[in-house]
N, C-alpha and C positions, 0 to 999 in steps of 0.2 A: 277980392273974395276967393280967387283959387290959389292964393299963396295961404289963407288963413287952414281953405279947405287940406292942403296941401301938408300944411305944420300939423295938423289934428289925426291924418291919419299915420305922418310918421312919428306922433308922441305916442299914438296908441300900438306901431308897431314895435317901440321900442323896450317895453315892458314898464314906461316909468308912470302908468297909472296907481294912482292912490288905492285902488281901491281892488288891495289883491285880500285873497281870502286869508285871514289867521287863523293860525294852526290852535285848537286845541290841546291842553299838553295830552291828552290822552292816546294822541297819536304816536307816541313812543310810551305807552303804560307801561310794557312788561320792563323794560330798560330802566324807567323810573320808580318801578315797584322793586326791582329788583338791587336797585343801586343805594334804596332808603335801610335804616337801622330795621330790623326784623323784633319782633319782640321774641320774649325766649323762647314758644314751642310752635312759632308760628311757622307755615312751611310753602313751599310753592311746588308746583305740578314740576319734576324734574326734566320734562322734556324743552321746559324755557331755558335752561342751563346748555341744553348739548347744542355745541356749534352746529351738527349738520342742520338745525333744525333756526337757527338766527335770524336767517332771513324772512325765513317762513314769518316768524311774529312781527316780525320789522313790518313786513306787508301787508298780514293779518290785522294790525295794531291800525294800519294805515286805512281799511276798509270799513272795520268796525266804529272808527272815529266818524265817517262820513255815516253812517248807519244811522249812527244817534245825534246826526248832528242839531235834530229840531226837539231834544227828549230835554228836559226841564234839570238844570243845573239843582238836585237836589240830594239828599241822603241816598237815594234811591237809585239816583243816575247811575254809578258804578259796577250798579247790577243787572241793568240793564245792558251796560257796554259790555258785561262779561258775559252775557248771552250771545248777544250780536259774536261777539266774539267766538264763543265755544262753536255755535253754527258755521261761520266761515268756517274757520278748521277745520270740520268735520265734513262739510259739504266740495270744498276746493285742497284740501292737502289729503284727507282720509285720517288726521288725524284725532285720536280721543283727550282731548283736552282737560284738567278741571280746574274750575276756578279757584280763588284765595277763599272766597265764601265757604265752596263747597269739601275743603280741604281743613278747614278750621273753622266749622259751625261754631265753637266756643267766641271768635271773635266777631264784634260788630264793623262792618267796614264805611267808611261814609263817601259822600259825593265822587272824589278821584281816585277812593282805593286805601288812603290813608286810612288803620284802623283807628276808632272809636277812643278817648282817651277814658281811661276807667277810672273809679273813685281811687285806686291808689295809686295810680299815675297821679291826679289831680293834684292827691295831698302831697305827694315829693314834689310836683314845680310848686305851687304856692310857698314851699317851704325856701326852695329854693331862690322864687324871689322875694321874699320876705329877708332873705338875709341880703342880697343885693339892693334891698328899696331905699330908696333916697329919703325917704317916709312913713314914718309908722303908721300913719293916718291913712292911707292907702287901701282901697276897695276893690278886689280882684272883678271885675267885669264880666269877663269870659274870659273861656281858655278854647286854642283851635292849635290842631295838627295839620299843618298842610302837607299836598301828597307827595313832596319828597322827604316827610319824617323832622319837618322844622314846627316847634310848637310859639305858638304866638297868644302873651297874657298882653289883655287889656285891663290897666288899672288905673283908679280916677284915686285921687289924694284930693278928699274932703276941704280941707283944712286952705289948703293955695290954691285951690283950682286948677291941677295939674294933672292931663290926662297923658299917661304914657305906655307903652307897648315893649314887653319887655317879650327877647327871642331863647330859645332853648333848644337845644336839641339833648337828644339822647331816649332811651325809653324805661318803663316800670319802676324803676327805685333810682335808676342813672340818670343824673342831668348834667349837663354841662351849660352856664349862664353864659351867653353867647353876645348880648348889648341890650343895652335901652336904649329908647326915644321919647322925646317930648312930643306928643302928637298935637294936643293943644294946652295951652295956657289961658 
């Protein structure tokens, strides 16, 4: 019994518990808002750009994740995290922050920050997997932007019962046809 108790507190000193917490990507947002394709007039708060100020978001990024960490994975969350956010800053560095939101009211932003794909975004990828589809018969499903600026069509082909997921990136009239998958047959 105190060899079992014994192995149990040196498994838990050693860090190899399963059950360590996963990071949110939001914990590096500005890094990853910043690293994704921008659409043309879109613009960010210039103080995320100057070095003396890097770490400050590194860290700021890292508190506001913990902030929202119980706020509902939805259209909405983004704006949330960039309150939580614009507050740290302003309350622990004396910095005046603004948000993507508040910087380009013309853009919609969704869940991690990724903007909103617009009907003429829509119609260059559809166009563009239409000319990559294995199938004319092919039903666009959705279309989703994920928050590093990769856009993801689901499309079902009627005809064989072939659901596949085609990748893109690029933004507004630019695409570049990145791979398909067979998701289900």
């Amino acid at each position: 019994m105190k060899y079992l108790l014994f192995f149990i507190i040196v498994y838990s000193l050693s860090g190899c518990s399963t059950y360590e917490i996963q990071r949110d990507p939001v914990f590096e947002e500005t890094k990853i808002r910043n690293s994704r394709p921008k659409l043309q007039h879109e613009v960010f708060d210039p103080k995320e750009s100057e070095q003396k100020y890097e770490h400050i978001f590194t860290d700021v990024d890292l508190i506001a994740e913990r902030k929202v960490g119980n706020v509902k994975r939805n259209k909405n969350f983004i704006i949330e995290f960039w309150q939580q956010k614009k507050k740290v800053l302003r309350s622990k560095y004396g910095i005046d922050w603004k948000s993507p939101s508040e910087l380009n009211p013309e853009i919609c932003y969704e869940s991690y920050g990724q903007p909103c794909i617009t009907e003429g975004e829509e119609l260059a990828i559809i166009k563009v997997v239409n000319e990559n589809s294995a199938s004319p018969g092919e039903i666009i499903n959705g279309v989703y932007r994920d928050f590093r600026g990769i856009v993801y069509i689901g499309a079902h082909d009627e005809l064989n019962g072939v659901t596949r997921q085609y990748r893109l990136a690029g933004q507004e009239t630019e695409w570049e046809f990145l791979s398909v998958s067979i998701i289900e047959q």
